[in-house]
N, C-alpha and C positions, 0 to 999 in steps of 0.2 A: 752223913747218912748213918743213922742208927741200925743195927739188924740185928736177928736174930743169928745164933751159932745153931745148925742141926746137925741130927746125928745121922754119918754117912758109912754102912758098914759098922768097923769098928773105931772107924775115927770119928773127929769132929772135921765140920767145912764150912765158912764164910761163904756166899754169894757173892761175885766179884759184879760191881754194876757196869753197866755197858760203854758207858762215858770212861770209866777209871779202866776197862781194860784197853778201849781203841786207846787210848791216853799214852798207854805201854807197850803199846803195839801187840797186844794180849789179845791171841784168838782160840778157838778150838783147838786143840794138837798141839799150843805152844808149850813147853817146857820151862818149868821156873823155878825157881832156887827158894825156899825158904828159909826164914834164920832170925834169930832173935837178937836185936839190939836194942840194949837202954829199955829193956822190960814194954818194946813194941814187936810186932810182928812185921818183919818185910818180905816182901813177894816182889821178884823181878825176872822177867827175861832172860833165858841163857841159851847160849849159839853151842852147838855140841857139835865137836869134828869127829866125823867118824872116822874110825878106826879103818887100817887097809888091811884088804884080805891077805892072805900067803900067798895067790895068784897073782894080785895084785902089784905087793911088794917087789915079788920077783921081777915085774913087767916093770916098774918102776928104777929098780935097781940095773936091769939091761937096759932102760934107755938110757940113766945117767951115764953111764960106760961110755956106751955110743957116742954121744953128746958132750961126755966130759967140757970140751972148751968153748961149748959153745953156753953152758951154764955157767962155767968160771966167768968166761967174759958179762954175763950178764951180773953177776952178782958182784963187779967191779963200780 
């Protein structure tokens, strides 16, 4: 499929067609990596782990404590 490049802002943007993003499992709100290889453009998918909060870590770091052998055993 042939398309036009428009101007978006201060960028440039391709139309991604609807067949080529279900294809990628490409929907509104997904996040994707771009990058140039061998003088083509690629666009794919990327799964981002969020980060844990300070409250979190904390709660994280007293269960392992507690748990200690019960995480050891598991990761036997």
């Amino acid at each position: 499929m042939i398309q036009k490049v428009i101007k978006y802002g201060n960028s440039l943007a391709v139309i991604l067609p609807k067949d080529s993003a279900a294809a990628l499992g490409i929907d509104v709100g997904t996040l994707v990596e771009t990058r140039v290889e061998n003088g083509r453009v690629v666009v794919q998918p990327v799964e981002v782990v969020p980060k844990l909060t300070a409250e979190n870590r904390d709660f994280v770091d007293r269960l392992y404590q507690k748990r200690r052998r019960v995480f050891e055993a598991l990761g036997e």
